[in-house]
C-alpha positions in Angstrom: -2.1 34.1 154.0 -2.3 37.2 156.2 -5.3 39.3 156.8 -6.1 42.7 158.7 -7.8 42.2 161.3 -11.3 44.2 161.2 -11.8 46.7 163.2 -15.9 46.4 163.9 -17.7 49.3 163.1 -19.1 51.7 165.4 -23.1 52.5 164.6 -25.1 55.7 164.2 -26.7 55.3 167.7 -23.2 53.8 169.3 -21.9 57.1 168.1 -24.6 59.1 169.4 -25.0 57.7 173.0 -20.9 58.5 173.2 -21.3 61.6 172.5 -24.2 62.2 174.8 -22.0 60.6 177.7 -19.3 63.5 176.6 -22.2 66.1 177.2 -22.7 64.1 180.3 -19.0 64.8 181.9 -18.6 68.1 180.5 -22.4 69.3 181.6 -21.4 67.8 185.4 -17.7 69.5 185.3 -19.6 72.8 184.5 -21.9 72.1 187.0 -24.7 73.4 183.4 -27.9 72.5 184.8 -29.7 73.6 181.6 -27.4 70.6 179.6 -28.1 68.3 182.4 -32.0 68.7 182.4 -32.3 67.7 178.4 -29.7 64.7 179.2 -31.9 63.1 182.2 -35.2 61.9 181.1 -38.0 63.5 183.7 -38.8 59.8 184.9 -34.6 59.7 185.8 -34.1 57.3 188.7 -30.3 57.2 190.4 -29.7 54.4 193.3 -26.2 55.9 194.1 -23.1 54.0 196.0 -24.6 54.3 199.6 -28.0 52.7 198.2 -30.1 55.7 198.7 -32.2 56.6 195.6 -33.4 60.2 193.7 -35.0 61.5 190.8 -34.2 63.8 188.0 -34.7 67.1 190.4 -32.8 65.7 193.8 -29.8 65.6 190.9 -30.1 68.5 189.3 -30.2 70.1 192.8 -27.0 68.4 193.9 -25.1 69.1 190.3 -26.3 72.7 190.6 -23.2 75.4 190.9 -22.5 76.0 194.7 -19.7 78.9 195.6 -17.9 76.8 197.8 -17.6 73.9 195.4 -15.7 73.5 192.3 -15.6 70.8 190.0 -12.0 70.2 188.3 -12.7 67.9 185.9 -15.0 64.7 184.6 -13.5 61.5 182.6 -14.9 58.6 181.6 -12.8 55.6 181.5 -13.4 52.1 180.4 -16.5 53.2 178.7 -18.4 50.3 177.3 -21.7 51.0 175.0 -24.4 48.4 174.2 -27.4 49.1 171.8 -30.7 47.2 172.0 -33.2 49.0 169.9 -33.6 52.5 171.4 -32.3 51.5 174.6 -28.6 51.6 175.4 -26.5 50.4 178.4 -23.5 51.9 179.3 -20.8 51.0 181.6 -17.8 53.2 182.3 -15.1 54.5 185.5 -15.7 58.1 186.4 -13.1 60.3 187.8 -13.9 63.6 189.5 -11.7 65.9 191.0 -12.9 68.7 193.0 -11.6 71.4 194.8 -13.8 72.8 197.8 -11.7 75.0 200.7 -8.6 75.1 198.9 -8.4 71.2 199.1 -8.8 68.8 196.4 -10.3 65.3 196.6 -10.3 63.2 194.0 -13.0 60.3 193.4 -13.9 57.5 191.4 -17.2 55.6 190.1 -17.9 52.2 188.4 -21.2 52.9 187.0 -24.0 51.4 184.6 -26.5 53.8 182.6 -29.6 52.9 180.8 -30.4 55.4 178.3 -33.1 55.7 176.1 -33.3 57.7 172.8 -36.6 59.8 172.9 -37.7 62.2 170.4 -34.9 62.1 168.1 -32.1 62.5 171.2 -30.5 60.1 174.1 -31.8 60.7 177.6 -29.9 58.9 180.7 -33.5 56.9 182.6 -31.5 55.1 185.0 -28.0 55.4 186.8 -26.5 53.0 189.5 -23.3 53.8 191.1 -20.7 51.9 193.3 -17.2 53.6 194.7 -14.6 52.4 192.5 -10.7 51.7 194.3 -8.4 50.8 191.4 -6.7 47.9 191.5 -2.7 47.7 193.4 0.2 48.6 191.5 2.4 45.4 191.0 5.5 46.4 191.4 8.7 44.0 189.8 5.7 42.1 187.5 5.2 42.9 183.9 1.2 42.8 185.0 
């Protein structure tokens, strides 16, 4: 006998946390300081890729809008969502491009954020970063 395989079912809050983490990437790509400060919960605590830490107002001021900068676009890759009561983890690849100059640079994060839903609505509480190098191209493999 043949059966479908099922296709688990995404929750309420699953849903919800992805489309916070949409807000997320489109709030950063237009650099909407107003969206980011309802995502990031005021006790927001970032340790980023070089180990150096900051709070909710060090990253709103290096997200706000800046003449010289401009942000290309934000995707999430890989994301990853796990629910435990009103907490959520989430685990995803960020790429940014950016243009500043004339020149564009392109860069990439692994990163894992705890969010917690708080009067009705997902905040981010806690972010850790790490530079993210994807992996070699094989070339003459099927890989």
């Amino acid at each position: 006998m043949c059966s479908a395989q099922a296709v688990p079912k995404i929750s309420k809050d699953e849903q919800q946390v992805r489309a916070a983490v949409k807000q997320w990437a489109d709030a950063v790509a237009a650099r909407d300081t107003a969206a980011l400060d309802k995502l990031f919960a005021a006790d927001l605590f970032i340790t980023a890729y070089d180990g150096s830490t900051r709070g909710k107002k060090e990253e709103l001021e290096v997200l706000r809008a800046s003449p010289g900068l401009k942000t290309l676009s934000v995707e999430n890759e890989d994301l990853r969502v796990k629910i435990y009561g009103t907490s959520a983890v989430v685990t995803a690849i960020v790429k940014m491009r950016f243009e500043s100059g004339g020149k564009e640079t392109a860069v990439a994060f692994r990163y894992t954020a705890v969010f917690v839903k708080k009067d009705g609505r997902w905040q981010i509480t806690t972010l850790q970063t790490t530079r993210y190098t994807p992996p070699p191209i094989k070339l003459g493999t099927n890989q």
